[in-house]
N, C-alpha and C positions, 0 to 999 in steps of 0.2 A: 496224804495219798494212800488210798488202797495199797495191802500188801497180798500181788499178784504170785508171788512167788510160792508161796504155799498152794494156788490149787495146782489141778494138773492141767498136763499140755493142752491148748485150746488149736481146735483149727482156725485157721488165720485165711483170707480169702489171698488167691495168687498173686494179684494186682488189685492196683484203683479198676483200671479197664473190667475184673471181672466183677466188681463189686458195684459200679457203676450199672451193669447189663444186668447181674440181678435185681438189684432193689430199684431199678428201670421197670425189670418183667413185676415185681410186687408193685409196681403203682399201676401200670397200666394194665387194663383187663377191661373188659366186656363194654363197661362203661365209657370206655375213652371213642368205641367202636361205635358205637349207636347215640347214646343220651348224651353227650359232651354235643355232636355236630345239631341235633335237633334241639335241643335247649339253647344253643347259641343262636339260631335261625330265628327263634320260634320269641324270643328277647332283645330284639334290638338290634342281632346282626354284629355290628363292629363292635357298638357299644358295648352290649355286651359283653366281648371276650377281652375290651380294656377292662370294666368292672373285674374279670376273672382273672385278668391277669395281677390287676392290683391287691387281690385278695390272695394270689399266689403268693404274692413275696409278704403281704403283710401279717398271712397268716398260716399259710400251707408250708411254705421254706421254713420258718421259725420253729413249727409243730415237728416237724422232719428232723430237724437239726436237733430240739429236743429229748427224742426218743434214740434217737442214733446215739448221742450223747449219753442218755443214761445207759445204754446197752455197752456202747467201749468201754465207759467204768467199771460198769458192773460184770461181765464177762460171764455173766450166765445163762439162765431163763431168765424167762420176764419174773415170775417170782421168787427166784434165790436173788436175784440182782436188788428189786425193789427191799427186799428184806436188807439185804448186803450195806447196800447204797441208805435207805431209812434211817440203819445204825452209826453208819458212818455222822450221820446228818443229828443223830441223839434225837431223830424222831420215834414216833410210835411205831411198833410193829406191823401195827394193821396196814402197814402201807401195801405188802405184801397181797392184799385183798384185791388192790389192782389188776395185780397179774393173776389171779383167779378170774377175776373180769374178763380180761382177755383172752383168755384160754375159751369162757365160755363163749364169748363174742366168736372166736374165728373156728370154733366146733357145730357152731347153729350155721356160719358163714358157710363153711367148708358143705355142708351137706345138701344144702340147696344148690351152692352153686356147682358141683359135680354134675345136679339133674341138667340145671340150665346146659351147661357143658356139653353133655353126652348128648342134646337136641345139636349139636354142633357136630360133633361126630358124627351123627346120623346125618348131617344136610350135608356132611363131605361125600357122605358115599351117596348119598339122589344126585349128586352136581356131576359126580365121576361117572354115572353109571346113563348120565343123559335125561334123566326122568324130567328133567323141567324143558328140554327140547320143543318147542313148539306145544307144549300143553297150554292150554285154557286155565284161566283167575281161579276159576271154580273148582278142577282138579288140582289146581297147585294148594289154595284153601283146605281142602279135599287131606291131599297127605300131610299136610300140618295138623288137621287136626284129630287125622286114623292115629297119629303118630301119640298125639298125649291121651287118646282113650284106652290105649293099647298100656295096660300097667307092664306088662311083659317086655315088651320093645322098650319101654323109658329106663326100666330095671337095667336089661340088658347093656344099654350106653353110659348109664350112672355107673355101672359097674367097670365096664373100658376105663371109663374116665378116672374112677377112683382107683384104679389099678395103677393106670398111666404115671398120676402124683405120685402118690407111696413108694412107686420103684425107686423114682428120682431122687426121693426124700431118702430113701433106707442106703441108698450108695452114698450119703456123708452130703457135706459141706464141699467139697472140691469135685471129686471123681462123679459127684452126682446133680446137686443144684447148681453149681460153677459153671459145670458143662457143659449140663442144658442150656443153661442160660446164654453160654458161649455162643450157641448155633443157634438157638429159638429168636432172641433179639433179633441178633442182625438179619436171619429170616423174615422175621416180620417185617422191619422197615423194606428190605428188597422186596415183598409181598406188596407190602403200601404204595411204595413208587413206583412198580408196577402199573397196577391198579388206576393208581392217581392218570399216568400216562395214556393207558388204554378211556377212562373215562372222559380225561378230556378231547380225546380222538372220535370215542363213537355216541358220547354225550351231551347234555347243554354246560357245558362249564362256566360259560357266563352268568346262567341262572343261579348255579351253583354258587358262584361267588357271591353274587348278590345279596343271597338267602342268606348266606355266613355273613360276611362283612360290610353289607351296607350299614352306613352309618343313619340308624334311626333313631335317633333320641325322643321320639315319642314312644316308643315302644317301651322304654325302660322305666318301668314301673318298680312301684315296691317288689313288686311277688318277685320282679326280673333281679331284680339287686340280691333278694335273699337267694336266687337260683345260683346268682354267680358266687355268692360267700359261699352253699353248698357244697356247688362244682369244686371250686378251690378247696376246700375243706376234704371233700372226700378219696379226690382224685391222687392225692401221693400215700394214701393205705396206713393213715396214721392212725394212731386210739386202741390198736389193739394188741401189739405186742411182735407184729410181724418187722416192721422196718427196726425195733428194738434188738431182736435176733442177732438180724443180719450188720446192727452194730458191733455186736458181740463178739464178733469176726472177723472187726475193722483195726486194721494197725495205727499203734497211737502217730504213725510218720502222716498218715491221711489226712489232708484239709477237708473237714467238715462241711467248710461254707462250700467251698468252690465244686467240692463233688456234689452237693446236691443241688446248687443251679445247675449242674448238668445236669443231674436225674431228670429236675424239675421241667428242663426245656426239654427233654427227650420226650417227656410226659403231655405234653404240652403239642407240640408238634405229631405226636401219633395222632392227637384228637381231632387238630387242623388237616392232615393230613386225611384221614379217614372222612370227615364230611366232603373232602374234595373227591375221593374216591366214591362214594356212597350216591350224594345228589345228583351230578352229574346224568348217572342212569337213570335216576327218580324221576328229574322232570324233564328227561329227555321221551318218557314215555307216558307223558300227564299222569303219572301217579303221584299220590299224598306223602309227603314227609312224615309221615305218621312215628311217634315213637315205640323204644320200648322191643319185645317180641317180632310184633308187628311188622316193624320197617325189614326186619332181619329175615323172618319167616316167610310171610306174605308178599312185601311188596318188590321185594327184590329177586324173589324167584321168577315173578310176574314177568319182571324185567328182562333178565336173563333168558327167560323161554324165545324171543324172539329177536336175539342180540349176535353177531357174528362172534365166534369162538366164545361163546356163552359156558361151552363146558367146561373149555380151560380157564376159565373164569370166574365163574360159577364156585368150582370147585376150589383155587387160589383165596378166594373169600371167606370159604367158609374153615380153609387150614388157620386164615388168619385170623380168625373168632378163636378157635382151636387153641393158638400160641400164647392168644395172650389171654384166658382163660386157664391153661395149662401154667404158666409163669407166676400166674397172681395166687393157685392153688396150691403150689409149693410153697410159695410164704407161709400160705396160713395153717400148712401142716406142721410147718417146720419147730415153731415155738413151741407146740405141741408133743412133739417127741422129742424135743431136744431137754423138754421139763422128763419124758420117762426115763432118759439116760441120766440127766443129773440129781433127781430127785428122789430114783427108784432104783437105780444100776440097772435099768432095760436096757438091753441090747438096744442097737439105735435099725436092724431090722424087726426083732421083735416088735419095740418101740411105735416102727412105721405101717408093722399088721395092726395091733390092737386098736389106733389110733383110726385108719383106714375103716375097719370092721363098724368100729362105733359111728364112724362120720358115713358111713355108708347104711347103717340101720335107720341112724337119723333122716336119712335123704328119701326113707322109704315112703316116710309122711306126706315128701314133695311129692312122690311121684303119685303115689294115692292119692292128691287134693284133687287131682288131674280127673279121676274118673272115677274111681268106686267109691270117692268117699268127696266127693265135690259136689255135693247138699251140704253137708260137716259147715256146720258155722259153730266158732268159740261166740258163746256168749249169744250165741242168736245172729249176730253180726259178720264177724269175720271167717273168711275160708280160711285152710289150714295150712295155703301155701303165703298167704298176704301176713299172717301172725311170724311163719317163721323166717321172713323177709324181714318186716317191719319192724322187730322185737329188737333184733341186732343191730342191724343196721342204721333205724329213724332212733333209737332207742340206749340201747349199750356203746354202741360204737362213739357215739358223741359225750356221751358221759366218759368213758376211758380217753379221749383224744383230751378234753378237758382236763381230769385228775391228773396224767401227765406233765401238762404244762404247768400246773400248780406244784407240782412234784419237784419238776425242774427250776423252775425259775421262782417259789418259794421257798420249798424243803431241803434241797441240796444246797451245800455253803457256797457261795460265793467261790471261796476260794477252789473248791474241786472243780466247779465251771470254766473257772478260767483256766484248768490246767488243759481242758479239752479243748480251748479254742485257742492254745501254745498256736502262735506263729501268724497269729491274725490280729489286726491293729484291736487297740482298745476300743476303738469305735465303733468297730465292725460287732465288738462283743456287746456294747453297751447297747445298740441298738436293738440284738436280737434280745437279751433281757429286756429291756421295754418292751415289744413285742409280746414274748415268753409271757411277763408277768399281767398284760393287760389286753392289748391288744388282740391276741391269739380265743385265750378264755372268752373277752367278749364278744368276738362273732361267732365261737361256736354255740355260747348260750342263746346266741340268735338261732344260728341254726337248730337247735335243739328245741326251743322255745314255735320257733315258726311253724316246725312237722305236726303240730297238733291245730292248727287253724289255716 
């Protein structure tokens, strides 16, 4: 067993309950909101989301439990721990390479998704201020897209946004992401079933369901299979060092398994919940399920312009783009500075400006692809917002969620494994190392293998 007692005092999160709502708010984001309900529709409907859900536990829970697990061992950053945990194991050093990986992975994450974000903030204040009131397709189109020509204006909300993270982040582990987390979660879901309520009142929610859950098994094709191993795969925030963190900060008294079938369902149910929210007004107004930006910016302002209490509504939609955008951004600041505090003695506010500054430089790329520099092809081919999308995420992300699981369920002995899943039958363990060592790795090398054809 690691000897814990030599470093120094670690923050410990207050409960399961807050530790639960955080690495809740680090899975669910943007994603759960939009691409989870239109990729389920769009695949088979019910089928589908059995596919996804079977890929949840066979390889999303495993990957989770994974990383959590080397992060309670390890009790540092992703790179003191990998290092830490390596040596313990009389592996190579370079394990440590990993958690460089990560660091890169959620600094390229961090800085696009701030821009996405601050378009969130901006659609709070058009929903609050009425601007979609009875406007026409054309003008709603209209201020979506003054909005990304305008380098000025995207700057201006990247910068909100990336303020917003960094405060949270620089007030600690408890006083700061805890807390958030305390009131943004449970925000959100009252946001949802809100939502959910109001749409099946002034919506088609039969349609709605249909689209989600009918059972078509013609639909479910290869592509539809590798959607659902994706969805599963990327949806609980694993591979890059964020759900590690927040292991870091988990008491050895926590059951592992049983908190992250919760995360898992919580995860799980925002996504369900949001297509029921989402469609309902979609084809209550013959518009297209369309994904992506699109459904968010376009077609649902669309909606909203001629919907009763549209503002209050309007505006509740786009807080809750907002929240869990905000939640999943503190993750991926967090490993981040929590490596300048332990690897540099940064103050953990210092820490959360330099950290911020750079992830906010970087973001400036994004907001340039948008307009003065959206001719810019890498390579003759690619824009400069789809590179630094694609790089991370189809790219790094799935290489790090893989070396993990190798990490875990080769590198690390046996015996230190077992010591993390104290209190859970053997078979509950031996199952997830099956998993861990085969099962996991081979659907991501699917999904990683898939992103190029």
């Amino acid at each position: 067993m690691l000897d814990n007692q030599s470093k120094p005092a670690r923050s410990l999160w207050s409960s399961r309950f807050a530790f639960i709502m955080v690495t809740a708010g680090a899975a669910v984001g943007l994603g759960n909101i939009w691409k989870f309900p239109y990729v389920a529709g769009s695949n088979g409907g019910g089928v589908f989301v059995i596919a996804y859900l079977f890929f949840i536990a066979l390889i999303g829970i495993p990957a989770m439990i994974a990383e959590l697990l080397i992060g309670r061992r390890g009790r540092q950053n992703p790179v003191n721990t990998l290092a830490t945990l390596a040596k313990e194991a009389k592996a190579k050093p370079a394990w440590q390479g990993l958690g460089w990986l990560g660091a890169t992975t959620l600094i390229l994450v961090l800085s696009f998704y701030s821009v996405v974000a601050g378009w969130s903030i901006a659609y709070v204040f058009f929903a609050f201020k009425g601007i979609f009131i009875n406007a026409t397709p054309d003008s709603i189109v209209d201020i979506w897209q003054s909005l990304l020509a305008s380098p000025i204006r995207l700057t201006w909300w990247h910068t909100i946004f990336m303020v917003l993270t960094m405060a949270v982040v620089a007030l600690g582990v408890n006083a700061g992401i805890e807390r958030a987390s305390r009131w943004m979660m449970p925000g959100l879901f009252l946001i949802l079933i809100v939502l959910v309520v109001y749409a099946a009142i002034e919506g088609d929610f039969a349609a709605s369901a249909q689209f989600l859950f009918a059972f078509r098994p013609e639909d479910l094709n290869a592509r539809a299979v590798i959607d659902a191993l994706g969805q599963a795969f990327f949806s609980l925030a694993t591979g890059a060092g964020c759900i590690l963190i927040y292991g870091s900060y988990l008491s050895k008294e926590t059951d592992l398994v049983k908190t992250v079938l919760i995360i898992s369902i919580l995860d799980v149910l925002v996504a369900i919940l949001s297509g029921l929210a989402i469609f309902p007004i979609v084809f209550s107004h013959g518009l297209a399920p369309e994904s992506g930006p699109g459904l968010m910016f376009h077609v649902l302002p669309i909606a909203f312009s001629h919907m009763p209490g549209s503002q209050i509504i309007g505006t509740l939609f786009f807080v809750l783009m907002l929240f869990a955008a905000w939640t999943s951004s503190i993750s991926m600041a967090e490993p981040l500075v929590a490596m300048m505090l332990e690897r540099w003695n940064i103050s953990r506010p210092r820490g959360s400006l330099y950290v911020g500054i750079f992830a906010w430089i970087l973001g400036l790329l994004s907001v340039f692809s948008f307009n003065i520099w959206q001719d810019v092809k890498i390579f003759g081919k690619w824009g400069i917002f789809q590179v630094l999308t694609d790089l991370p995420i189809n790219i790094l992300l799935p290489i790090g969620a893989f070396l993990f699981c190798i990490f875990a369920g080769w590198i690390m002995p046996d015996t230190a494994t077992e010591e993390e899943f104290d209190g859970n039958s053997l078979s509950v363990y031996l199952a997830w190392r099956a998993a861990i060592r085969y099962f996991a790795p081979a659907g991501i090398l699917i999904v990683f293998i898939a992103n190029f054809f």
